[in-house]
CHARMM-style PDB file with segment names, atoms N, HN, CA, C and O in Angstrom:
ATOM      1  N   UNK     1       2.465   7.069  13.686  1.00  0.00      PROA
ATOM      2  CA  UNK     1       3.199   7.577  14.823  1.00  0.00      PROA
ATOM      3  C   UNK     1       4.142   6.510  15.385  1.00  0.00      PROA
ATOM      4  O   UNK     1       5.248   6.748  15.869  1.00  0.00      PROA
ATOM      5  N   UNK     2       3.510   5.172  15.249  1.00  0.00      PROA
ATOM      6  HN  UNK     2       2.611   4.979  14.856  1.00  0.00      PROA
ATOM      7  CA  UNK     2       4.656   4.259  15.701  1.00  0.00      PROA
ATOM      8  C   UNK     2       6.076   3.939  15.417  1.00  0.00      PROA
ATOM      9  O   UNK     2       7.019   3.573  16.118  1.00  0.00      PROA
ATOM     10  N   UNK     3       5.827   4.345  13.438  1.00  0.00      PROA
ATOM     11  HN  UNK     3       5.061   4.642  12.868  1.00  0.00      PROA
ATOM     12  CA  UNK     3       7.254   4.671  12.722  1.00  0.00      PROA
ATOM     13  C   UNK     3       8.147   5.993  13.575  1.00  0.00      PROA
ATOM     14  O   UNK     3       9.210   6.053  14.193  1.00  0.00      PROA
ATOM     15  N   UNK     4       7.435   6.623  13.339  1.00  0.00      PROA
ATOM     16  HN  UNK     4       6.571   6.574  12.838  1.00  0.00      PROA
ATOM     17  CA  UNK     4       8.465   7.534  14.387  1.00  0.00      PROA
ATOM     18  C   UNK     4       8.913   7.403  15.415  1.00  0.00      PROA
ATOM     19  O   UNK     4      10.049   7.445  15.889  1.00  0.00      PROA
ATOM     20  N   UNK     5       7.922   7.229  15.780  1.00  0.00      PROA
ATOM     21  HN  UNK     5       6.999   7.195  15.396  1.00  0.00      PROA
ATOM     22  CA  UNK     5       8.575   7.030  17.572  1.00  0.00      PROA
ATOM     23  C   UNK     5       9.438   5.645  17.743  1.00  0.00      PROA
ATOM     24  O   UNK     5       9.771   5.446  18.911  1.00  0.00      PROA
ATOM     25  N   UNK     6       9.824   4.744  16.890  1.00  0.00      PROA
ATOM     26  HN  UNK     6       9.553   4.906  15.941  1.00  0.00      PROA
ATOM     27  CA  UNK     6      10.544   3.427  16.969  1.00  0.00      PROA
ATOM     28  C   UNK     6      11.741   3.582  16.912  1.00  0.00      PROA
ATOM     29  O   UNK     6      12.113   4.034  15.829  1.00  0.00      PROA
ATOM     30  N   UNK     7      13.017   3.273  18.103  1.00  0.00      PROA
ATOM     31  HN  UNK     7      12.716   2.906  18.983  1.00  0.00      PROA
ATOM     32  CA  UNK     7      14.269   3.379  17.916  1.00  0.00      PROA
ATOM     33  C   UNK     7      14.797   3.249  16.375  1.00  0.00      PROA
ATOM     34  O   UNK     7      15.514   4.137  15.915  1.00  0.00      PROA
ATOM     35  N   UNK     8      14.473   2.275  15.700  1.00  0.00      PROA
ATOM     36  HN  UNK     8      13.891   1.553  16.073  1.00  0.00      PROA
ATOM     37  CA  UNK     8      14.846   1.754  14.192  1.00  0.00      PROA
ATOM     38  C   UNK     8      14.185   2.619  13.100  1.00  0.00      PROA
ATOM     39  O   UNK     8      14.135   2.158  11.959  1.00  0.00      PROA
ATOM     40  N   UNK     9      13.670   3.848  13.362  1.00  0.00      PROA
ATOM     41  HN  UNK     9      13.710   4.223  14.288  1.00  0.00      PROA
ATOM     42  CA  UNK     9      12.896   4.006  12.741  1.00  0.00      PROA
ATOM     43  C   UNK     9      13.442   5.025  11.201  1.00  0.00      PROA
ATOM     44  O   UNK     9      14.466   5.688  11.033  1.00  0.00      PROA
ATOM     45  N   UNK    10      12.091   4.738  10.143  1.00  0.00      PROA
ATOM     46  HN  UNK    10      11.259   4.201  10.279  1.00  0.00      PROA
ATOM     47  CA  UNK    10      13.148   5.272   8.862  1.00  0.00      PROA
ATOM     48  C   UNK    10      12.790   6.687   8.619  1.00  0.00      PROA
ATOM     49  O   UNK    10      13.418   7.492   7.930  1.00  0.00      PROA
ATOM     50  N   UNK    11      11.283   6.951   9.526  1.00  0.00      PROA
ATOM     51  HN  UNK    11      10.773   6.297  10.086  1.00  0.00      PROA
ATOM     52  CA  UNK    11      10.584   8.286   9.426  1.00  0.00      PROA
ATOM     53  C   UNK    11      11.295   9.247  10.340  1.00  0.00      PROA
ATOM     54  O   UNK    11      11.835   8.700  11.301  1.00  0.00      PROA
ATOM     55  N   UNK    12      11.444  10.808  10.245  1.00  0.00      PROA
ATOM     56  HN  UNK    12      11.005  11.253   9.464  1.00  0.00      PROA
ATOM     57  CA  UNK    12      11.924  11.521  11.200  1.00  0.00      PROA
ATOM     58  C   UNK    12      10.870  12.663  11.076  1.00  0.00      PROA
ATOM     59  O   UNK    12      10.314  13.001  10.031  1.00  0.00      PROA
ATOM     60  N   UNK    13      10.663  13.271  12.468  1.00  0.00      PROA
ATOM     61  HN  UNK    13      11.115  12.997  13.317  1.00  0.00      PROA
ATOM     62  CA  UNK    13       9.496  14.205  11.907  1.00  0.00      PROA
ATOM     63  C   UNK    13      10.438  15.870  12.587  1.00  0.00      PROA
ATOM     64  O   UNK    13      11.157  16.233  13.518  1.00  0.00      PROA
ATOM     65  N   UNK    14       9.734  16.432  11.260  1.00  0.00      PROA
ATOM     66  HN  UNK    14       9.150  16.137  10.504  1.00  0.00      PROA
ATOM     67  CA  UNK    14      10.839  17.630  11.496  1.00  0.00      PROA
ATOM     68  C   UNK    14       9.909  18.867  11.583  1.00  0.00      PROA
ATOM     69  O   UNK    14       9.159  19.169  10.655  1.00  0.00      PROA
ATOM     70  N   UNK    15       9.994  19.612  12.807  1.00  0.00      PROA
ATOM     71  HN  UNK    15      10.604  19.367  13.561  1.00  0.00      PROA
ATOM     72  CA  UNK    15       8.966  20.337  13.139  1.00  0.00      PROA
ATOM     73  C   UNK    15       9.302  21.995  12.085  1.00  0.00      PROA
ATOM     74  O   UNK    15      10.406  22.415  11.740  1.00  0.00      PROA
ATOM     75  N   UNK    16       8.548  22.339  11.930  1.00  0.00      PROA
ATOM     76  HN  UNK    16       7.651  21.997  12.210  1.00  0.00      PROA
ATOM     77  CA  UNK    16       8.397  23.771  11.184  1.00  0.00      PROA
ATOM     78  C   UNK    16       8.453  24.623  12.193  1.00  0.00      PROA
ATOM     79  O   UNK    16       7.613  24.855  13.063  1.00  0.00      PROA
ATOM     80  N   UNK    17       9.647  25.134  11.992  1.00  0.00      PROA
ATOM     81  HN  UNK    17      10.329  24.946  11.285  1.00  0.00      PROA
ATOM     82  CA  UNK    17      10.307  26.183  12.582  1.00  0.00      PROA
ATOM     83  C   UNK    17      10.538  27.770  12.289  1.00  0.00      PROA
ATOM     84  O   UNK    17       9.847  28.196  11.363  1.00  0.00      PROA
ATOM     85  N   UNK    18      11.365  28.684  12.903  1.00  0.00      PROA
ATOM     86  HN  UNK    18      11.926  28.338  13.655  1.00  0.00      PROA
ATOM     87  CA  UNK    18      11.544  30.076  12.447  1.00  0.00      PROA
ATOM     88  C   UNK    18      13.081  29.865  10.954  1.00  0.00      PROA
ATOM     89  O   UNK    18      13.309  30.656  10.038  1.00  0.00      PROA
ATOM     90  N   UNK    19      13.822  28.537  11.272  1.00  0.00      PROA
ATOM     91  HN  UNK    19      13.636  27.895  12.016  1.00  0.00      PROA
ATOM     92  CA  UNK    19      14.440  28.804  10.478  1.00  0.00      PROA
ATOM     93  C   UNK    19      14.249  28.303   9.208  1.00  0.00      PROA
ATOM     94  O   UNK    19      14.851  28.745   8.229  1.00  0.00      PROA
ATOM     95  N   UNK    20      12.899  26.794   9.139  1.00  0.00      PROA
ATOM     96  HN  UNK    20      12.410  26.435   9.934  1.00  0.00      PROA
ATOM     97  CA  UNK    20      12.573  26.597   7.737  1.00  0.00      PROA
ATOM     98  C   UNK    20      11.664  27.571   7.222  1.00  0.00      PROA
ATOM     99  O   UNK    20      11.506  27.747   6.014  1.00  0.00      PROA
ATOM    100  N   UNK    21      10.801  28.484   8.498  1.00  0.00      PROA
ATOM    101  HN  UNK    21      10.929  28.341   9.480  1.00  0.00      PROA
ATOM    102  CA  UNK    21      10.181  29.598   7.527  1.00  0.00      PROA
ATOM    103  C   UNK    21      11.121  30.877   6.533  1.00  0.00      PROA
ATOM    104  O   UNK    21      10.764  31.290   5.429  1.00  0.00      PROA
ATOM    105  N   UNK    22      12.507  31.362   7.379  1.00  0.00      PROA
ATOM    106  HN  UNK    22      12.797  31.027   8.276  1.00  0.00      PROA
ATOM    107  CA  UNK    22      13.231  31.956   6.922  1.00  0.00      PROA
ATOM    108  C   UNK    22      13.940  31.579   5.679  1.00  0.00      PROA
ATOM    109  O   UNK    22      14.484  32.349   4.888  1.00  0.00      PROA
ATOM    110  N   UNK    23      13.848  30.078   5.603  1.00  0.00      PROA
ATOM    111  HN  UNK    23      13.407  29.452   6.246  1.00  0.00      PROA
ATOM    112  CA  UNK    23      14.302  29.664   4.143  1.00  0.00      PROA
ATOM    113  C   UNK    23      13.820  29.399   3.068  1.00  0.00      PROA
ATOM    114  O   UNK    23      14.191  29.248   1.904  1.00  0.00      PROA
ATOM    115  N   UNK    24      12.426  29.345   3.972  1.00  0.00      PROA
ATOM    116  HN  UNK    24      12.125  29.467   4.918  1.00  0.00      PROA
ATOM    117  CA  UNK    24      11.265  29.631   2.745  1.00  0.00      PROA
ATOM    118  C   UNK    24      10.973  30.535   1.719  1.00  0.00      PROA
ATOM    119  O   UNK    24      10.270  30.476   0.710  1.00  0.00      PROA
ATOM    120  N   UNK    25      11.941  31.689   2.405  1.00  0.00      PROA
ATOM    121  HN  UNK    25      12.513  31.737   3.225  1.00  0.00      PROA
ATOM    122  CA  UNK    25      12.062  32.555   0.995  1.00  0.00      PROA
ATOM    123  C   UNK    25      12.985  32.466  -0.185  1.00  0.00      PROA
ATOM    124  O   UNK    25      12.891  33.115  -1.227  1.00  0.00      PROA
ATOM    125  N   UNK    26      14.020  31.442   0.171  1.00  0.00      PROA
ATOM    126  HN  UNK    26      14.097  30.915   1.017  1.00  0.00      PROA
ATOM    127  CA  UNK    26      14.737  31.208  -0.865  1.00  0.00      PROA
ATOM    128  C   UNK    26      14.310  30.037  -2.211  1.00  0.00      PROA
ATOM    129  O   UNK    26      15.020  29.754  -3.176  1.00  0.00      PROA
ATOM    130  N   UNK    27      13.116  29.579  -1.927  1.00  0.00      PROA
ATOM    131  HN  UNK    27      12.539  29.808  -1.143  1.00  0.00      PROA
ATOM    132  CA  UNK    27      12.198  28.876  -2.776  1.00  0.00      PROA
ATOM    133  C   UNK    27      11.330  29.810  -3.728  1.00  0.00      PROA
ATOM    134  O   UNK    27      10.546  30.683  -3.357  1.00  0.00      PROA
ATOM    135  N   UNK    28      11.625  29.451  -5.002  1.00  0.00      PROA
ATOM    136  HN  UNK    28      12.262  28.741  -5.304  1.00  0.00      PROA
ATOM    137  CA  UNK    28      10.806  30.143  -5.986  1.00  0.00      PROA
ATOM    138  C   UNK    28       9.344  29.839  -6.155  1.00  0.00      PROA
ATOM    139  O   UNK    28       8.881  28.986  -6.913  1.00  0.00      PROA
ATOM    140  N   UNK    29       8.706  30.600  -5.397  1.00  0.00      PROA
ATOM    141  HN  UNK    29       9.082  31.293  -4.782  1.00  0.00      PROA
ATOM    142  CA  UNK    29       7.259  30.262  -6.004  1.00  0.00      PROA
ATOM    143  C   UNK    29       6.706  29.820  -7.486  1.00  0.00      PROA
ATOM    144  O   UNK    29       5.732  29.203  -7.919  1.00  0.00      PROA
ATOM    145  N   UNK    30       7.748  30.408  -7.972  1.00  0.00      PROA
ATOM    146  HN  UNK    30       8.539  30.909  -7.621  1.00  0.00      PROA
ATOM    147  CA  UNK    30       6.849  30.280  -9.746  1.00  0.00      PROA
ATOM    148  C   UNK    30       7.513  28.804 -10.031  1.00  0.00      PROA
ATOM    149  O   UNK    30       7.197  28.310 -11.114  1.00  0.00      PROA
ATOM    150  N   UNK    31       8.393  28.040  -9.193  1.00  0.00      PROA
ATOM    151  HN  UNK    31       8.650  28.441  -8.314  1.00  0.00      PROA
ATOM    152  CA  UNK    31       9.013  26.918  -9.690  1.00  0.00      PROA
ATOM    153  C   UNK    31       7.894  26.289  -8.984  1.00  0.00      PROA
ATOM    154  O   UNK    31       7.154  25.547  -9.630  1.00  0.00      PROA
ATOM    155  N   UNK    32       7.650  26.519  -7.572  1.00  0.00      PROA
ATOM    156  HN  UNK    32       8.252  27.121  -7.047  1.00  0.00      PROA
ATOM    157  CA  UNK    32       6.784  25.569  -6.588  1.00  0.00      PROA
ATOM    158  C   UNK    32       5.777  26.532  -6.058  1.00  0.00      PROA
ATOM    159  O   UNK    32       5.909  27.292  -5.099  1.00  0.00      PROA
ATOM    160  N   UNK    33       4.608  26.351  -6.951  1.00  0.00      PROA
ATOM    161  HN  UNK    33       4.501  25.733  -7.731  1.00  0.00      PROA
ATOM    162  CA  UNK    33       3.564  27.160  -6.246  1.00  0.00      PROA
ATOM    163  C   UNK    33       2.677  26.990  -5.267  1.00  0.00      PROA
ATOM    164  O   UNK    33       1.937  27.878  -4.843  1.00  0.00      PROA
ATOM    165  N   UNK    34       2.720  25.807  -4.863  1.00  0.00      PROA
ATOM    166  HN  UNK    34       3.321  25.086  -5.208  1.00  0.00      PROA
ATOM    167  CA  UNK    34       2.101  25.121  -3.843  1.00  0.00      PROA
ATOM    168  C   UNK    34       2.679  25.411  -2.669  1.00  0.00      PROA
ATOM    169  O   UNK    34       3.882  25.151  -2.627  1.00  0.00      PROA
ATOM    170  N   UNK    35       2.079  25.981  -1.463  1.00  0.00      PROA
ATOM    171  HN  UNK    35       1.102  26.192  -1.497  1.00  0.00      PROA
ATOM    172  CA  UNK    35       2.676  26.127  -0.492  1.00  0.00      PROA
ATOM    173  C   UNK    35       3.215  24.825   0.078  1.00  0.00      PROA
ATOM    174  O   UNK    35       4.402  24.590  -0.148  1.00  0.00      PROA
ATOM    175  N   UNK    36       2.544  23.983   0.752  1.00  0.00      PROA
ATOM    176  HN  UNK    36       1.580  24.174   0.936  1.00  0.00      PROA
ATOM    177  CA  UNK    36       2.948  22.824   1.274  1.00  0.00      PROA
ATOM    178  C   UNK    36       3.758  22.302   0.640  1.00  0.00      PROA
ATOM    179  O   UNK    36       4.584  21.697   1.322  1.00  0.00      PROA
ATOM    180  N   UNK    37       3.951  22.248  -0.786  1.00  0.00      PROA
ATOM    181  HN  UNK    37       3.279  22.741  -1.340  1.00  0.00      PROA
ATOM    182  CA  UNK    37       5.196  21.834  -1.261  1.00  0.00      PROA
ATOM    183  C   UNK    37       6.548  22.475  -0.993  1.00  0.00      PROA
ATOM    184  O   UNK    37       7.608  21.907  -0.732  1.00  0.00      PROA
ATOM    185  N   UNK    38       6.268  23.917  -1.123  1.00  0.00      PROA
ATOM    186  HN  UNK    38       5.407  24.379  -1.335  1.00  0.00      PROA
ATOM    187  CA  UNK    38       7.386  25.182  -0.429  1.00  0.00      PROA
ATOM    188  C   UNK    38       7.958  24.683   0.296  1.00  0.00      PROA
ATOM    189  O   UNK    38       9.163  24.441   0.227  1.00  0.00      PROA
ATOM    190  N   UNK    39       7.044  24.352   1.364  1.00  0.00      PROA
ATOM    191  HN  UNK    39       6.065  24.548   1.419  1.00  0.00      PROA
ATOM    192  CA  UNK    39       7.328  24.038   2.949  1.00  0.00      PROA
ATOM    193  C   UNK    39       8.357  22.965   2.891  1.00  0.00      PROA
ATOM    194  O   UNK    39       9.453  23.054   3.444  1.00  0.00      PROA
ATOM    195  N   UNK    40       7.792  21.552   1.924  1.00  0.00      PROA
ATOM    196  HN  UNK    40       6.902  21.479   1.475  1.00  0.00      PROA
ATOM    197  CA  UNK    40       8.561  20.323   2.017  1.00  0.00      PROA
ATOM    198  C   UNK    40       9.844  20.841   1.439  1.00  0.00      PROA
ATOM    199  O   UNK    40      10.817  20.651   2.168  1.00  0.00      PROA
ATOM    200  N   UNK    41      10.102  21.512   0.188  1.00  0.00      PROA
ATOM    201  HN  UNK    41       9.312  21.666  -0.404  1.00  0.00      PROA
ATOM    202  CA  UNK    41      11.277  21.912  -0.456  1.00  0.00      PROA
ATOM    203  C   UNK    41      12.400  23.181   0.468  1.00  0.00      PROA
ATOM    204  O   UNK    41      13.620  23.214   0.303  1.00  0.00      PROA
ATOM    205  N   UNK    42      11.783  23.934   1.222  1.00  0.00      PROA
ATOM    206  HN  UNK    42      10.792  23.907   1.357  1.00  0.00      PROA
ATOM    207  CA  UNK    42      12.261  24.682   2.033  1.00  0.00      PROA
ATOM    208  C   UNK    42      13.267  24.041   3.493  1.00  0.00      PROA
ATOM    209  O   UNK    42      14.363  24.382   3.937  1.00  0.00      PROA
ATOM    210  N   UNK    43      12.494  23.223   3.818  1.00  0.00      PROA
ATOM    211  HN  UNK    43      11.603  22.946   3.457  1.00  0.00      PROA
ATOM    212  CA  UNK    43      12.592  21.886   4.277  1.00  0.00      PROA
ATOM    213  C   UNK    43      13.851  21.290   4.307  1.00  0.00      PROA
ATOM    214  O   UNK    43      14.585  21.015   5.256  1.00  0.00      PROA
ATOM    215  N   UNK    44      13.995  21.115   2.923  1.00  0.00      PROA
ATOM    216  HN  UNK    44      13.399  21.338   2.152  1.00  0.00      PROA
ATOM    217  CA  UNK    44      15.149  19.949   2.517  1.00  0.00      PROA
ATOM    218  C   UNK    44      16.502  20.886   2.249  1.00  0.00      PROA
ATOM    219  O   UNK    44      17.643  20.550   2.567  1.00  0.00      PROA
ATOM    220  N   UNK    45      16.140  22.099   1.615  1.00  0.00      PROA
ATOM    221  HN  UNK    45      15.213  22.372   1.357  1.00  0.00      PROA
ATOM    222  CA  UNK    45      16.668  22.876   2.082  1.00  0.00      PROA
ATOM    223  C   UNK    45      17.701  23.391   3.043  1.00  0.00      PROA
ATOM    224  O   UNK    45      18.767  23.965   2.822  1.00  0.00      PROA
ATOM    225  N   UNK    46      17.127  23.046   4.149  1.00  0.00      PROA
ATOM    226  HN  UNK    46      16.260  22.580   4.328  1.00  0.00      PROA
ATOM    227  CA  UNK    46      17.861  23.854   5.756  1.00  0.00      PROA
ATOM    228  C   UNK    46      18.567  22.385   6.141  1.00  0.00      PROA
ATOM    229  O   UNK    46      19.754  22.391   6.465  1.00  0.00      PROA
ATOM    230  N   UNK    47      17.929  21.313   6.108  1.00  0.00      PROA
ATOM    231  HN  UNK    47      16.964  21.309   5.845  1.00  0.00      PROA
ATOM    232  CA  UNK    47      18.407  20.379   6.239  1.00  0.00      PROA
ATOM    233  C   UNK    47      20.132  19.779   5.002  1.00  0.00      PROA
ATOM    234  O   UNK    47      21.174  19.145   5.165  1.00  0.00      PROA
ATOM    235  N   UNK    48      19.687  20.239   4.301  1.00  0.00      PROA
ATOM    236  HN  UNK    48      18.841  20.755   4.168  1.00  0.00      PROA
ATOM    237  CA  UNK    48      20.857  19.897   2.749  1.00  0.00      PROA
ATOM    238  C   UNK    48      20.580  18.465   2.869  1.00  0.00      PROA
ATOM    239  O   UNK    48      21.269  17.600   3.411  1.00  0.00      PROA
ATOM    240  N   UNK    49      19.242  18.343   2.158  1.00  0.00      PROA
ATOM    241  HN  UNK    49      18.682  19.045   1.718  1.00  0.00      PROA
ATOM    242  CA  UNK    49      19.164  16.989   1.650  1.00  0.00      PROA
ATOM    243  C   UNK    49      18.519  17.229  -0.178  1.00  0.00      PROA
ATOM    244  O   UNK    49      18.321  18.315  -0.723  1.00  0.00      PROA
ATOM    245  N   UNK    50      18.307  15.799  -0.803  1.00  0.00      PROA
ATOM    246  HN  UNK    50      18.468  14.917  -0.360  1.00  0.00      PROA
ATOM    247  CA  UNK    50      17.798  16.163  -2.028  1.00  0.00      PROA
ATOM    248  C   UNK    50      15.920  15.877  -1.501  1.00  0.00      PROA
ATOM    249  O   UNK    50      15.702  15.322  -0.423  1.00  0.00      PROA
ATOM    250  N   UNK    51      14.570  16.396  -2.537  1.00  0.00      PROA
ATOM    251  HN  UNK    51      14.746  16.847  -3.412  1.00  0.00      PROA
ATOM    252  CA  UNK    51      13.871  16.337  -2.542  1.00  0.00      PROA
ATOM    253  C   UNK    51      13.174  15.711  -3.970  1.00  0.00      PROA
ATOM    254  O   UNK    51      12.525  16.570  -4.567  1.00  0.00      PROA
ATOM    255  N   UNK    52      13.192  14.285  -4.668  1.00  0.00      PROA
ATOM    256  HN  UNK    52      13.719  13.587  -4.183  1.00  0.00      PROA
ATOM    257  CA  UNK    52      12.483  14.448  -5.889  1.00  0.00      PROA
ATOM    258  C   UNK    52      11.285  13.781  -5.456  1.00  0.00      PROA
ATOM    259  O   UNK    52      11.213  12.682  -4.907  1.00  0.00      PROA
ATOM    260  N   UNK    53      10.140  14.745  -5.833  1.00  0.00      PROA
ATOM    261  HN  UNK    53      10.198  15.638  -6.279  1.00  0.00      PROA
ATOM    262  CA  UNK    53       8.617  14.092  -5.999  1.00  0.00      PROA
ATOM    263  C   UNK    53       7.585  13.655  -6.882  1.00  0.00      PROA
ATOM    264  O   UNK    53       7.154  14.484  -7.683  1.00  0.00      PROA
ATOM    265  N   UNK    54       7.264  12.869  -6.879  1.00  0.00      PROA
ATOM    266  HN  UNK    54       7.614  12.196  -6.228  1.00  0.00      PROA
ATOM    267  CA  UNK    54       6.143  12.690  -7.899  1.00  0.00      PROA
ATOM    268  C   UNK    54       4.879  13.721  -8.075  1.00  0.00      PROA
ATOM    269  O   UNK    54       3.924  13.557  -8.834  1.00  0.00      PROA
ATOM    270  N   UNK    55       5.062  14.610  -7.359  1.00  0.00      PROA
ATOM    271  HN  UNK    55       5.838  14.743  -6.742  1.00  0.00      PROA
ATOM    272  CA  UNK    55       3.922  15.674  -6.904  1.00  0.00      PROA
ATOM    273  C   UNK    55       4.006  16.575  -7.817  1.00  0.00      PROA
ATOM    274  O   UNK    55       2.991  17.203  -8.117  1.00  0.00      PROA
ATOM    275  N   UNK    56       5.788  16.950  -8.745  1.00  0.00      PROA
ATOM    276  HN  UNK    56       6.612  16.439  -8.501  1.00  0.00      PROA
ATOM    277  CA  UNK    56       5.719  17.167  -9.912  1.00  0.00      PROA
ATOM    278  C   UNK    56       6.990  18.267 -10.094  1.00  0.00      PROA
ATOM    279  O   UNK    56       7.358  18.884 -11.094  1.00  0.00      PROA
ATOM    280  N   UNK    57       7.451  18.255  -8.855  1.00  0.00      PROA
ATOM    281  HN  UNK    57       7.153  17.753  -8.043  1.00  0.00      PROA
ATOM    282  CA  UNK    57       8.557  18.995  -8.849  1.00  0.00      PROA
ATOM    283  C   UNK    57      10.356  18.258  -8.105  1.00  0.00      PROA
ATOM    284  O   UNK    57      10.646  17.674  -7.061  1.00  0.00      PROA
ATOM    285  N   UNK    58      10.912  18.573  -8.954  1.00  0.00      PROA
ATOM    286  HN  UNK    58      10.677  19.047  -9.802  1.00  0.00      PROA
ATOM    287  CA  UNK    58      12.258  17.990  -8.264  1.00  0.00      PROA
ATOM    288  C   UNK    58      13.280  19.512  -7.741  1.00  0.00      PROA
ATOM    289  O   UNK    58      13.689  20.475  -8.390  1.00  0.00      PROA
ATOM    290  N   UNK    59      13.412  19.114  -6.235  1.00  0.00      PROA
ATOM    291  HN  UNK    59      13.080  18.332  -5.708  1.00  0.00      PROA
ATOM    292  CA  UNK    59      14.394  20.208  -5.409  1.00  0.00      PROA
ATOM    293  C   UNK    59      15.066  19.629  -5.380  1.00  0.00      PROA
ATOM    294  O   UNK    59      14.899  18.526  -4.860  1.00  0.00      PROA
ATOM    295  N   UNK    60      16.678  20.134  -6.107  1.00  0.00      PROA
ATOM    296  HN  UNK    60      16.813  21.031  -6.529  1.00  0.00      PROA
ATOM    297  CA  UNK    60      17.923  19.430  -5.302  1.00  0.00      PROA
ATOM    298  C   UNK    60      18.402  20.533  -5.037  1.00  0.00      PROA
ATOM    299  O   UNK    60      18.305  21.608  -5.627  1.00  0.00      PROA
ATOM    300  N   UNK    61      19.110  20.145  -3.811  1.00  0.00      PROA
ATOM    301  HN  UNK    61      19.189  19.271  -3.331  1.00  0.00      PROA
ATOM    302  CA  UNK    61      20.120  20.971  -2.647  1.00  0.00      PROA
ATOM    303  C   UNK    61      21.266  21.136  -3.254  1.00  0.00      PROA
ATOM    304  OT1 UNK    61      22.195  21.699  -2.676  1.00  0.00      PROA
TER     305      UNK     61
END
């Protein structure tokens, strides 16, 4: 929590909202079946950033 909350900080915390749920449908389940991953890729998504993870899936925007 201290990373976040620190003027300098590199973490941003991005609350789950009505509009990353609404974009959550534009994520293919059969690509990302993991919800919580959804979420992170849905995520990056609304934002237009890239997402690659070691978790085993790469989202780019």
């Amino acid at each position: 929590m201290r990373e976040v909350e620190s003027d300098d900080a590199l973490l941003v915390e991005i609350p789950f909202d009505r509009n990353i749920a609404l974009t959550l449908r534009q994520v293919d389940r059969s690509q990302i079946p993991d919800l919580p991953d959804r979420i992170i890729a849905a995520t990056a998504l609304y934002l237009n950033v890239a997402v690659i993870s070691r978790a085993g899936f790469n989202y780019l925007v």
